[in-house]
C-alpha positions as a Markdown table, in Angstrom:
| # | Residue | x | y | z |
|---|---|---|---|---|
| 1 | Unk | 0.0 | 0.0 | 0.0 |
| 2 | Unk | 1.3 | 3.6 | -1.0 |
| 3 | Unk | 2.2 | 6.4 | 1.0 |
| 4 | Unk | -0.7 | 9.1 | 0.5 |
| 5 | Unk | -0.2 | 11.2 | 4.2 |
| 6 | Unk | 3.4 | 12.2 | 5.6 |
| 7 | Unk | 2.6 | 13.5 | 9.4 |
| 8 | Unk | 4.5 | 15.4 | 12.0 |
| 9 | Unk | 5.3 | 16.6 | 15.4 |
| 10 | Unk | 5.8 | 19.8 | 16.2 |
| 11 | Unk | 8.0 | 20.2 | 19.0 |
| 12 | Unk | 11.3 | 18.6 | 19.0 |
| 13 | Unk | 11.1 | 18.0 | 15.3 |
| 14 | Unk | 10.1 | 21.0 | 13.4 |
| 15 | Unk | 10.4 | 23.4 | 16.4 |
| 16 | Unk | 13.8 | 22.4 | 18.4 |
| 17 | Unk | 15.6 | 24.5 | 21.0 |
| 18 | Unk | 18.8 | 25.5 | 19.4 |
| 19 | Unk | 20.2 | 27.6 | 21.6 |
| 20 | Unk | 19.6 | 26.6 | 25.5 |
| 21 | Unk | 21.7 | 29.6 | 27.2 |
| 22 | Unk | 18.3 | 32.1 | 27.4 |
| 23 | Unk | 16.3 | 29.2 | 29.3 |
| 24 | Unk | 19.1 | 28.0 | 31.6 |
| 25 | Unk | 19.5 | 31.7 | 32.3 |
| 26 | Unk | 15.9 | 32.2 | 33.1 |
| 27 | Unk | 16.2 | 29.2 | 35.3 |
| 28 | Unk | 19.7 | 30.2 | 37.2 |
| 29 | Unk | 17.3 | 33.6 | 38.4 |
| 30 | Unk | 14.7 | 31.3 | 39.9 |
| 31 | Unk | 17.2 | 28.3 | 41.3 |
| 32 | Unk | 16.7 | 26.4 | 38.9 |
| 33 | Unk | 18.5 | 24.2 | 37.0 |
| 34 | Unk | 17.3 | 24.0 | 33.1 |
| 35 | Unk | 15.8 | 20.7 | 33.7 |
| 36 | Unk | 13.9 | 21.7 | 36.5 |
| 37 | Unk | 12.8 | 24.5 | 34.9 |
| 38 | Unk | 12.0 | 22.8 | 31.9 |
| 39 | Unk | 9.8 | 20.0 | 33.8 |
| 40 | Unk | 8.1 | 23.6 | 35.7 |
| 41 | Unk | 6.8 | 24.2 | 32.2 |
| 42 | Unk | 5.9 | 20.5 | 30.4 |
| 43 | Unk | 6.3 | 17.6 | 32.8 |
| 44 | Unk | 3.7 | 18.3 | 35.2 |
| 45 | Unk | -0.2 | 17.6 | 36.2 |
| 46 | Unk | -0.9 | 20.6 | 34.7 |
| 47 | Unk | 0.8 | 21.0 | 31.4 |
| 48 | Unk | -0.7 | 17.4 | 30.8 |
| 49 | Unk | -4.3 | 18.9 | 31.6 |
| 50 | Unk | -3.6 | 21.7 | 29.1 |
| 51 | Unk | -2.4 | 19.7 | 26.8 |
| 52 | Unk | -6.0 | 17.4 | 26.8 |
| 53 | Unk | -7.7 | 20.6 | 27.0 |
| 54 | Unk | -9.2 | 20.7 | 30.3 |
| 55 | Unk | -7.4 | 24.1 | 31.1 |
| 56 | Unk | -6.2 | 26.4 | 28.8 |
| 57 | Unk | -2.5 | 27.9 | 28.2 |
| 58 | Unk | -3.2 | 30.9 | 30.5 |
| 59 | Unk | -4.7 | 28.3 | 33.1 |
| 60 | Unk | -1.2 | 26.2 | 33.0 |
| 61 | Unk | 0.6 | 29.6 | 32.9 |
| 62 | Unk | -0.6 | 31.2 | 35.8 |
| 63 | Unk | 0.0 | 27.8 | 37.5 |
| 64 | Unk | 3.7 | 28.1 | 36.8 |
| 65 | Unk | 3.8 | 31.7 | 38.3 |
| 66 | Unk | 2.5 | 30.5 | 41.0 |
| 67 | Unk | 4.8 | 27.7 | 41.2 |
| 68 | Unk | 7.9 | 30.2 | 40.7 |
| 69 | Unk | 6.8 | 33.0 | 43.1 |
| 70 | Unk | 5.9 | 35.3 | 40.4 |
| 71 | Unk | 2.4 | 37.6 | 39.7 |
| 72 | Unk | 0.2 | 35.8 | 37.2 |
| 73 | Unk | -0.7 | 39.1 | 35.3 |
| 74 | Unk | -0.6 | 38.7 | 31.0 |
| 75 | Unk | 2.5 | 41.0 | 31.5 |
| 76 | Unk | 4.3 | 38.4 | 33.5 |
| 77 | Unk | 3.6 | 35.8 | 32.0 |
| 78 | Unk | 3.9 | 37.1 | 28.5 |
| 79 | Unk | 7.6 | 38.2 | 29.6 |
| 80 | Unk | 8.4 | 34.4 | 30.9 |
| 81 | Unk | 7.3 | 32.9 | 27.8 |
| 82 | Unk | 8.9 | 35.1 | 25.7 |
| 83 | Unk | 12.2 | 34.1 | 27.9 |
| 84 | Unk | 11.7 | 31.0 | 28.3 |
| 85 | Unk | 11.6 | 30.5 | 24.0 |
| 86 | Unk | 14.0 | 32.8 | 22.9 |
| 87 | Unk | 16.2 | 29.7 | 22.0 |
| 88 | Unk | 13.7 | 27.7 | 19.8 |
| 89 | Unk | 14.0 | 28.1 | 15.8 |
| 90 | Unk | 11.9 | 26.8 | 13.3 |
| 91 | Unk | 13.4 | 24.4 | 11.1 |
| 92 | Unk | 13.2 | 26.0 | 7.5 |
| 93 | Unk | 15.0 | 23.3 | 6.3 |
| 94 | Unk | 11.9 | 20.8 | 7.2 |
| 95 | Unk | 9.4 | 23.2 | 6.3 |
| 96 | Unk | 10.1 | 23.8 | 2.7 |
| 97 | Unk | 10.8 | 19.7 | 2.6 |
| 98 | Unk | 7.4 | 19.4 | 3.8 |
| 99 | Unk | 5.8 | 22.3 | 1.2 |
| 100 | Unk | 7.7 | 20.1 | -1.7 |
| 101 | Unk | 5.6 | 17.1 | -0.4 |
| 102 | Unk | 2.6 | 18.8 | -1.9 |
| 103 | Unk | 0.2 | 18.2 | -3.7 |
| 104 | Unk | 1.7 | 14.3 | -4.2 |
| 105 | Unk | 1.1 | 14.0 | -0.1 |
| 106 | Unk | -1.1 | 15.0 | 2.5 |
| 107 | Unk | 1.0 | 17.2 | 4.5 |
| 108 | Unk | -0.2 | 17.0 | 8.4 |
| 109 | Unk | 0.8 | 18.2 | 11.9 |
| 110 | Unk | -0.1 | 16.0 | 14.8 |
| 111 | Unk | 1.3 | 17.8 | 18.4 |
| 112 | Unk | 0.7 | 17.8 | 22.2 |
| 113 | Unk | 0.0 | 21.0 | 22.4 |
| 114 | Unk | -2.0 | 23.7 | 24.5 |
| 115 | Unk | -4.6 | 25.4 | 23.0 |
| 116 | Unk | -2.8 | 28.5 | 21.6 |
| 117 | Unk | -0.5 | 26.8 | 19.9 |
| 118 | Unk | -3.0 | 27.2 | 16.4 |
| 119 | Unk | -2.4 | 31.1 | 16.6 |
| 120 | Unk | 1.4 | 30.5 | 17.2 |
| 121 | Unk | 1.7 | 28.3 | 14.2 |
| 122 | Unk | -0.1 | 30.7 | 12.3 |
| 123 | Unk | 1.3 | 34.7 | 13.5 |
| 124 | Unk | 4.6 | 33.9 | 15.2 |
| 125 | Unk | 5.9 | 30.8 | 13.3 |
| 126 | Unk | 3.9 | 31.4 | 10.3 |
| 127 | Unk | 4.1 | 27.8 | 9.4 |
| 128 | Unk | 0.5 | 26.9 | 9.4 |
| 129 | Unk | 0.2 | 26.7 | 5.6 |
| 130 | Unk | 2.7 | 24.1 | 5.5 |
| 131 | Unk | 0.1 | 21.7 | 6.2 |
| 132 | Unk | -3.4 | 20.6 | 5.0 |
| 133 | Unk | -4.7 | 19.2 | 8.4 |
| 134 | Unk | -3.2 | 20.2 | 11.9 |
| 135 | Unk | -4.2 | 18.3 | 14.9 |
| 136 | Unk | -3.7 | 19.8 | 18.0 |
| 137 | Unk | -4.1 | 17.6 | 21.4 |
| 138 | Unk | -5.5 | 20.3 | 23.5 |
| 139 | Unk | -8.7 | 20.4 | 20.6 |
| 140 | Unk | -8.9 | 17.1 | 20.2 |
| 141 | Unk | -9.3 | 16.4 | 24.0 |
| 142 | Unk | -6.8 | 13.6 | 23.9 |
| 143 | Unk | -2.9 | 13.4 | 23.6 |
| 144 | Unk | -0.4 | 11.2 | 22.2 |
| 145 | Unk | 0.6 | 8.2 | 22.9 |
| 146 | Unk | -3.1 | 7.5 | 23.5 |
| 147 | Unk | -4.4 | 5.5 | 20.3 |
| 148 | Unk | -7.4 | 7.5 | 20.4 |
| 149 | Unk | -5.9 | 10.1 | 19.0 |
| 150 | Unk | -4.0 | 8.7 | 16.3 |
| 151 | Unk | -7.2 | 6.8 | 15.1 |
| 152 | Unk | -8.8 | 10.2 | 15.2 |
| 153 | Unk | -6.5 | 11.6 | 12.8 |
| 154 | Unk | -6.8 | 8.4 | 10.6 |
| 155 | Unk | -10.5 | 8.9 | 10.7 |
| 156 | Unk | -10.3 | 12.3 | 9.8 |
| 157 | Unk | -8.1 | 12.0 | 6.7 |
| 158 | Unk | -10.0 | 8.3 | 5.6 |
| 159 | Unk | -6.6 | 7.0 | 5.3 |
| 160 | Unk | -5.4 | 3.4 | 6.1 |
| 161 | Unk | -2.7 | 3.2 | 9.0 |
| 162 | Unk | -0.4 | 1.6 | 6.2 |
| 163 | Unk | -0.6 | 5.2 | 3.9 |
| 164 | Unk | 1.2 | 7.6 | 6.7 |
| 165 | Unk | 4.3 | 8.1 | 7.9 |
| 166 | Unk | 4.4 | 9.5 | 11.2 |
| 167 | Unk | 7.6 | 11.8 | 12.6 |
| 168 | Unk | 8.1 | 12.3 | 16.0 |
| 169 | Unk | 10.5 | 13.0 | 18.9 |
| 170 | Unk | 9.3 | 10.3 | 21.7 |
| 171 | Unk | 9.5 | 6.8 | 20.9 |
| 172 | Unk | 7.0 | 6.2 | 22.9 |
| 173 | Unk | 4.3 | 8.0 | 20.5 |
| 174 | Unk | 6.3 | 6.5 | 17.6 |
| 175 | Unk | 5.6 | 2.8 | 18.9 |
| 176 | Unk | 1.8 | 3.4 | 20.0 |
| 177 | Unk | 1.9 | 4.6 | 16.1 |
| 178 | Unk | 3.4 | 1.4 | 14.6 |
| 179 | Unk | 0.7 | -1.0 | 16.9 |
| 180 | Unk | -1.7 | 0.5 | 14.7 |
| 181 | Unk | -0.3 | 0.1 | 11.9 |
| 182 | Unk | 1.3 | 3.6 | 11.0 |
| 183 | Unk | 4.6 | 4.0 | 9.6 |
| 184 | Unk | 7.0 | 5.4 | 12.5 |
| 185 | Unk | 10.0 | 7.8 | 12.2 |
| 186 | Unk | 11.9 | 8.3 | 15.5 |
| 187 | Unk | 13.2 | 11.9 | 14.8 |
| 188 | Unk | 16.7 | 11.8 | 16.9 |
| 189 | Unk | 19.1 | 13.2 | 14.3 |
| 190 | Unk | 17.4 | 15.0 | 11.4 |
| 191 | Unk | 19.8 | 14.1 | 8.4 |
| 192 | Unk | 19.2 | 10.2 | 9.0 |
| 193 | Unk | 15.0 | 10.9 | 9.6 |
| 194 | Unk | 15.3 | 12.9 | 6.4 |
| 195 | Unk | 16.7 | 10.2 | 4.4 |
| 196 | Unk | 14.2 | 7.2 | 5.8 |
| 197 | Unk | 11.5 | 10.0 | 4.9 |
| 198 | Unk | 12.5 | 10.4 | 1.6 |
| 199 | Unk | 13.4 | 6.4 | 1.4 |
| 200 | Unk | 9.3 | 6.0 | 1.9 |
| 201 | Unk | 7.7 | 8.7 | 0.2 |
């Protein structure tokens, strides 16, 4: 069966932290190491709860003031993000790979991902025409590895598991993926991921 949908992640794959110095900086004013901070922002009860969509991004925000001592006014936090990304890029590289895809392939994001993350693809990344379908967890209600969400996506496109490829960071999303049937990248060095991509497609 042919390839007909080529889907990815967002974070860690298309959107990497490049330059770590402006977070571990943010975290040396609080105490905190870059890992701790890091888990402060994504490995928690509450970034998990944003991330299905039972809170929103300012919700999880204003629990992270809280959790570092800080006010949990838009101006705060707004300041603290902005921080705490100033070393992520965009990978142009992928994206223009992924416009080249088209119209041969379905081009698709699939990402655990609060629920302003549509408006940052869109006006700060400016990436969201890249793809003909984005799934984002914290709309969908559901996040990855939960099979429910990748059957959703399936359902969605009316695609067979065996026509995607799916690209993603975590190997554990990658093999809930391949139990259904999907084609599973582990992204963990780009140039090799690239060259299985192009190897399938």
């Amino acid at each position: 069966m042919s390839i007909k949908v080529v889907i990815f992640d967002m974070g860690g794959v298309l959107v990497r932290t490049e330059d770590t110095a402006p977070r571990a900086a943010l975290g040396l004013r609080f105490g905190k190491t870059y890992r701790e901070l890091d888990q402060i922002v994504f490995a928690n009860k509450s970034s998990l709860r944003a991330s299905c969509g039972e809170i929103s991004a300012r919700d999880h925000m204003q629990h992270v003031m809280r959790t570092l001592d800080l006010p949990e006014t838009d101006e705060t936090i707004n300041n603290f993000v902005d921080e705490f990304f100033h070393g992520d890029e965009v990978d142009k590289g992928i994206i223009d790979y992924i416009q080249s895809l088209r119209p041969r392939y379905q081009t698709v994001l699939l990402s655990n991902a609060w629920d302003n993350l549509r408006k940052v693809l869109a006006t700060q990344w400016k990436i969201a025409d890249a793809f003909d379908e984005i799934f984002i967890s914290a709309e969908m209600g559901v996040a990855k590895p939960d099979p429910k969400i990748y059957k959703m996506v399936l359902e969605k496109l009316d695609v067979a598991p065996e026509e995607t490829v799916f690209i993603d960071d975590f190997i554990e999303n990658i093999e809930a993926a391949r139990k259904l049937g999907m084609n599973g990248l582990h992204f963990q060095n780009k140039d090799e991921v690239m060259a299985e991509l192009m190897s399938l497609v």
